[in-house]
C-alpha positions in Angstrom: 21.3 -25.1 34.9 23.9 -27.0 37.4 25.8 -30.1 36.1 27.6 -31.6 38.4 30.9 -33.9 37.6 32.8 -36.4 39.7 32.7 -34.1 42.6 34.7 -35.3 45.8 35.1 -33.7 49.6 37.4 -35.3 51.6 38.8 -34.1 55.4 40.8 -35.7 57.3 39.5 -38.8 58.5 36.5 -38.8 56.3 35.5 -38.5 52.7 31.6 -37.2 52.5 31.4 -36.7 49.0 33.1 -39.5 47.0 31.7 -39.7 43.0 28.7 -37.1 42.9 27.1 -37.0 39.4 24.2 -34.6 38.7 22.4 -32.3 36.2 19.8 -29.5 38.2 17.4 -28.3 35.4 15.5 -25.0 35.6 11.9 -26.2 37.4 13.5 -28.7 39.2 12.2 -29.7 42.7 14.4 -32.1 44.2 14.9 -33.7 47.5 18.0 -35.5 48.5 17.2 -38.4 50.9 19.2 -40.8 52.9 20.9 -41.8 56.1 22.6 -39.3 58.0 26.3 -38.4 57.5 26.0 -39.3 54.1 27.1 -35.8 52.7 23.6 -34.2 51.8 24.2 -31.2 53.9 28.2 -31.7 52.3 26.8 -31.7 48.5 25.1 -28.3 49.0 27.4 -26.3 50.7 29.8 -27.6 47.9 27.2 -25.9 45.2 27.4 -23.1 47.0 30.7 -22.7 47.9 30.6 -22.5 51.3 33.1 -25.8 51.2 35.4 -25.8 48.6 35.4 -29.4 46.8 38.4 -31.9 46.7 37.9 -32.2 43.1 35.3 -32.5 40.3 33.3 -29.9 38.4 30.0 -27.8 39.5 29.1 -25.8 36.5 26.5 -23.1 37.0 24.9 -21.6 33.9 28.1 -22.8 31.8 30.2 -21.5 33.9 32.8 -23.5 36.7 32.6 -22.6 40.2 35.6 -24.2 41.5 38.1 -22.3 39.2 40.2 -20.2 41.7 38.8 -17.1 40.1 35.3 -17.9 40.4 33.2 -15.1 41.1 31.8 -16.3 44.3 29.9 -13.6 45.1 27.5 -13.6 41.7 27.5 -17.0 42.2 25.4 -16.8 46.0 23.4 -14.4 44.3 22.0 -16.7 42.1 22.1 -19.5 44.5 20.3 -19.1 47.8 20.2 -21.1 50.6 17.9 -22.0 53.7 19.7 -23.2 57.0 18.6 -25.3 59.6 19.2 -22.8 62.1 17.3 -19.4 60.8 20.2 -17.0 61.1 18.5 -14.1 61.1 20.2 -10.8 62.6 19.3 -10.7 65.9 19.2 -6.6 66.1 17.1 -5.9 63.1 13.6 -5.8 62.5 11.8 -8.6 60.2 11.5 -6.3 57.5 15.1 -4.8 57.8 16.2 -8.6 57.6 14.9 -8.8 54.0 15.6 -5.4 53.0 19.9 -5.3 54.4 21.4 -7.5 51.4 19.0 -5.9 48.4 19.9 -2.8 49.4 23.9 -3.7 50.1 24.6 -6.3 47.5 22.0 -5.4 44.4 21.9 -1.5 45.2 18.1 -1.4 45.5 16.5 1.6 46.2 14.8 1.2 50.1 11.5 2.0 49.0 11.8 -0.9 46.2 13.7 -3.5 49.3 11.0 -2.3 51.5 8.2 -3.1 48.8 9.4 -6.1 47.9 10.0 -7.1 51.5 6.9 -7.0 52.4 5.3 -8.3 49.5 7.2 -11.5 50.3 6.5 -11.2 53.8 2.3 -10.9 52.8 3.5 -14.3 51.0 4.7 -16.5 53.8 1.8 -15.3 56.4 3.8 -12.9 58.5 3.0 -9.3 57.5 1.8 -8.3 60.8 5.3 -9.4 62.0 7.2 -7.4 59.6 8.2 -4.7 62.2 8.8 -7.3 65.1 12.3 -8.2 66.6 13.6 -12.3 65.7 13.5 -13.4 69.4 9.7 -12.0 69.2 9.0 -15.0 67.1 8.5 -19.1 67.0 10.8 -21.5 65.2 8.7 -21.8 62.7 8.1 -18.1 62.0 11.7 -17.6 62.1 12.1 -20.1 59.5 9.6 -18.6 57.3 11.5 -15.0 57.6 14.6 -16.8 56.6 13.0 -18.2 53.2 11.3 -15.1 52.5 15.0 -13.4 53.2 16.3 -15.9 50.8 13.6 -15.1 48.3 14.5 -11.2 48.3 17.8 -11.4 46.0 15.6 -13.5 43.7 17.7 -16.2 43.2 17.4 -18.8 40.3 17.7 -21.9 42.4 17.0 -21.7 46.3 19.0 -24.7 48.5 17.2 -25.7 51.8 19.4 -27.4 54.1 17.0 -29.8 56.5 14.9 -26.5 57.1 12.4 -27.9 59.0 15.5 -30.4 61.7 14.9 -27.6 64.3 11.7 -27.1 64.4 9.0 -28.1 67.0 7.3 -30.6 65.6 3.8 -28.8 65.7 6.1 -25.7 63.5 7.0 -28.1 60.8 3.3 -27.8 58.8 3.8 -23.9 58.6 6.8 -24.4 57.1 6.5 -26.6 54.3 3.7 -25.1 53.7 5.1 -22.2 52.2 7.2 -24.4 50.7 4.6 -26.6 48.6 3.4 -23.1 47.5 7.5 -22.4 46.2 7.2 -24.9 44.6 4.0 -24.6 42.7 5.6 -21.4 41.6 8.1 -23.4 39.6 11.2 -22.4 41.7 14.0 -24.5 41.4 14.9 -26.6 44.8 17.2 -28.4 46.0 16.0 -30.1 49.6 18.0 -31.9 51.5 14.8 -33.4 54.2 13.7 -36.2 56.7 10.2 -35.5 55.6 9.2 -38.2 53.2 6.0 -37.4 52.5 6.3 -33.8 52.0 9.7 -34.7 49.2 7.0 -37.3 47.9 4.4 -34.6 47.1 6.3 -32.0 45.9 9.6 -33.4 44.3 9.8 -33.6 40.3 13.1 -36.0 41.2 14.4 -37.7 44.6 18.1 -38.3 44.8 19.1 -40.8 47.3 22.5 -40.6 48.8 24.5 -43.2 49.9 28.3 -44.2 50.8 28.9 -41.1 49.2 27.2 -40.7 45.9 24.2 -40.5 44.7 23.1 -44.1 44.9 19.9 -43.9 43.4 17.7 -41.4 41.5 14.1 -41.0 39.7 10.3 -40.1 40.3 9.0 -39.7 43.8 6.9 -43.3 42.5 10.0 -44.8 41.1 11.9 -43.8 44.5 9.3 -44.2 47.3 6.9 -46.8 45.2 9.3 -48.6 43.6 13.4 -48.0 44.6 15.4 -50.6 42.9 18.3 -50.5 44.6 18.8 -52.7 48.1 19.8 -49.6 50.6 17.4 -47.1 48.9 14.5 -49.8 50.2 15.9 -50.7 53.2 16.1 -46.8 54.2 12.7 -46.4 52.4 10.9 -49.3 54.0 12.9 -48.7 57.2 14.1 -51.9 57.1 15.9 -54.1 59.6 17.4 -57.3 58.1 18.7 -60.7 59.4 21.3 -62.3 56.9 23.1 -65.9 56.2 24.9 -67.7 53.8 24.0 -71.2 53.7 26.4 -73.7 53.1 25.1 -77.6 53.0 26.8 -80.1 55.6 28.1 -77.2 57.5 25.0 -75.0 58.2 24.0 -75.2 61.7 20.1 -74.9 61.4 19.0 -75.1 65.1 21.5 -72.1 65.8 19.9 -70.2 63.0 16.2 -71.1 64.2 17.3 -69.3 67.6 18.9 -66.0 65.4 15.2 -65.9 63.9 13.7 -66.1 67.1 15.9 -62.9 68.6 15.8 -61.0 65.5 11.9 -61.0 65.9 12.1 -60.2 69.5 14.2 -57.4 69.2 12.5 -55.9 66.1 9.3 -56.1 67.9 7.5 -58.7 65.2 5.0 -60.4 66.3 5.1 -64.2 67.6 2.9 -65.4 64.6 5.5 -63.4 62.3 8.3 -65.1 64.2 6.7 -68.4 63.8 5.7 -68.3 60.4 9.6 -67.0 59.6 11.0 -69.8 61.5 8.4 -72.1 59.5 9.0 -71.1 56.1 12.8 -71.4 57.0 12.2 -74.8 57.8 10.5 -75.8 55.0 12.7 -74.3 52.1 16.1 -74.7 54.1 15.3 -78.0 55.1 13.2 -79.8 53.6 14.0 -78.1 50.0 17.5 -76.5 49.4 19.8 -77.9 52.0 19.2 -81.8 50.7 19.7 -80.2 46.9 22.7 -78.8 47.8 22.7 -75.7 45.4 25.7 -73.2 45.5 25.9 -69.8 46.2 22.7 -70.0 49.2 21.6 -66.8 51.2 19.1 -66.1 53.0 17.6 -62.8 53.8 14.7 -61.9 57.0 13.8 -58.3 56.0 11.3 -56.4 58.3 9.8 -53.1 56.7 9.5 -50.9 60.8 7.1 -48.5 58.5 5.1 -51.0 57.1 5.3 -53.7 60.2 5.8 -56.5 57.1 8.3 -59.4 57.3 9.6 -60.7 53.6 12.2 -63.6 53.2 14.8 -63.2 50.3 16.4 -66.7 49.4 18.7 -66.3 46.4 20.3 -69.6 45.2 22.8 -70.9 42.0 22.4 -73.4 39.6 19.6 -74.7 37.1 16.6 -73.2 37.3 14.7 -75.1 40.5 11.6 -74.0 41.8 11.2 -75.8 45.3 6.8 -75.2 45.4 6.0 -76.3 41.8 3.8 -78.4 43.2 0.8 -76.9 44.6 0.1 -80.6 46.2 3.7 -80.7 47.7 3.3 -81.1 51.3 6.1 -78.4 52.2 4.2 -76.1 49.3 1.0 -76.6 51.4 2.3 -75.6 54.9 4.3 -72.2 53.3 0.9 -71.2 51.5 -0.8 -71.2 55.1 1.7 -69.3 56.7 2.7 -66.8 53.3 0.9 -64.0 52.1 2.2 -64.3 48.8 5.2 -66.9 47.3 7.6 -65.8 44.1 10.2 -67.7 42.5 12.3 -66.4 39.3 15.3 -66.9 37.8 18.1 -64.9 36.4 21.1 -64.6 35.5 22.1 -68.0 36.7 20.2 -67.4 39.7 16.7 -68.7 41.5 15.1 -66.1 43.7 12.5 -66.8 45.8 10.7 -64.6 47.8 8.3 -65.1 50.9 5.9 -62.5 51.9 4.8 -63.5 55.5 
């Protein structure tokens, strides 16, 4: 339906969209994810033309929508999109908002606009609104007549820019509400949202974006359950992260014991988290790795805000060397008191251990 190719915005001062690569199928449900400023809001008013691409290719049933002689207008009336801010025309009635650009662009007999109108207005709970004025209604409602506006050209593949961002936050249920029921319908979405667990429930895919690309892609499980990328956990997770690279003979431990010790303070972990980080540093820095002098050392304090759970990330080169063999080890003892759970591998050249505290 949409393949996207190597598709680039740049402005002056910033590049948004560096290397986007994507294929939209008919059906498809799928939200785009990620840290703000990271072009999701960029990406679709590229499909849609409302931004004109650096470079790349956006093709749209076969055809390319950045050649110069693009028909731009077919092209938005396949492609509709949702805005944060609900746009409506201020000096019309609810109804004549969905019945002005069926009746202007598609040439559709009043009656017909007016019928379909309202059937679409039954759909998104606001009949009895249908002859009210926009500033006669809440946020949310507003919203609701925007999608149902979007929903009278019928287009094949609807784009909702962060629909529910300026909402109220008690207006955001009614909202994606009617947009779980869009979706059951088989319309094909593309959602850039903050809402994690509605993209969870309804997506068929979750892109996430990052330093402008699509960094990472799959299932709402692979992506929320399982991301295997670093920054699509760490934005997942909401996690804040103290690193280090350890060098033996020059490492300054004590000055690293302190950097624990504000980390947890400011992240708000709790003093037995704090203690049993500092602890387990102790043990596996000092007592195991520094004295064996591996290369290539770092050490990683991750703390998941969402899930209020600190995990240590130690990643070390050389032959394969796990430091807690030993179930009897005295340093293997004190971790196993502290750590909810204790894994070593090793790949690629590498040992990794990880503490779950």
């Amino acid at each position: 339906m949409i393949h996207i190719r190597n598709l680039r915005k740049e402005y002056p001062g910033a590049t948004p969209l560096k290397d986007v690569n994507a294929d939209i199928h008919k059906g498809d449900v799928i939200s785009i994810i990620g840290p703000s400023g990271t072009g999701k809001s960029t990406l679709l008013r590229c499909l849609n033309r409302l931004e004109t691409p650096t470079s790349g290719t956006v093709l749209v049933g076969g055809k390319d929508i950045l050649e110069r002689n693009a028909d731009l207008p077919a092209l938005r009336r396949r492609m509709g999109m949702v805005f944060q801010n609900f746009h409506l025309f201020a000096h019309l009635s609810v109804i004549e908002n969905l019945m002005c650009a069926p009746m202007e662009l598609l040439g559709r007999p009043k009656q017909e606009a007016y019928d379909r109108g309202m059937e679409l207005l039954h759909m998104v709970g606001l009949a009895g609104k249908a002859l009210s004025y926009p500033d006669e209604l809440s946020g949310g409602q507003k919203q609701r007549v925007a999608i149902a506006r979007t929903l009278a050209m019928d287009p094949e593949i609807v784009l909702f820019d962060e629909p529910t961002s300026a909402l109220d936050p008690t207006m955001v249920g009614e909202v994606l509400s009617v947009m779980r029921r869009l979706a059951g319908e088989g319309l094909t979405m593309l959602i850039v949202t903050h809402e994690m667990k509605f993209a969870r429930e309804v997506s068929t895919r979750v892109f996430y974006m990052d330093q402008g690309e699509i960094y990472e892609q799959g299932t709402p499980e692979q992506i929320f359950g399982h991301p295997s990328k670093k920054l699509t956990r760490m934005f997942i997770r909401q996690l804040k992260e103290l690193k280090a690279d350890i060098t033996p003979g020059t490492f300054d431990f004590p000055g690293f014991m302190t950097q624990i010790e504000e980390f947890g303070r400011k992240r708000q972990l709790s003093q037995r988290q704090i203690y049993a980080a500092q602890l387990a540093a102790e043990e596996v820095l000092l007592q195991k790795l520094l004295p064996a002098a591996p290369p290539d050392m770092s050490f990683a304090l991750e703390y998941s805000e969402r899930e209020g759970q600190a995990v240590i990330r130690i990643i070390y080169g050389g032959a394969l060397f796990h430091p807690f063999k030993d179930p009897e080890d005295l340093s293997a003892r004190i971790l196993k008191a502290v750590a909810k759970e204790l894994q070593h591998s090793y790949q690629d050249g590498e040992n990794h251990l990880i503490i779950k505290l």
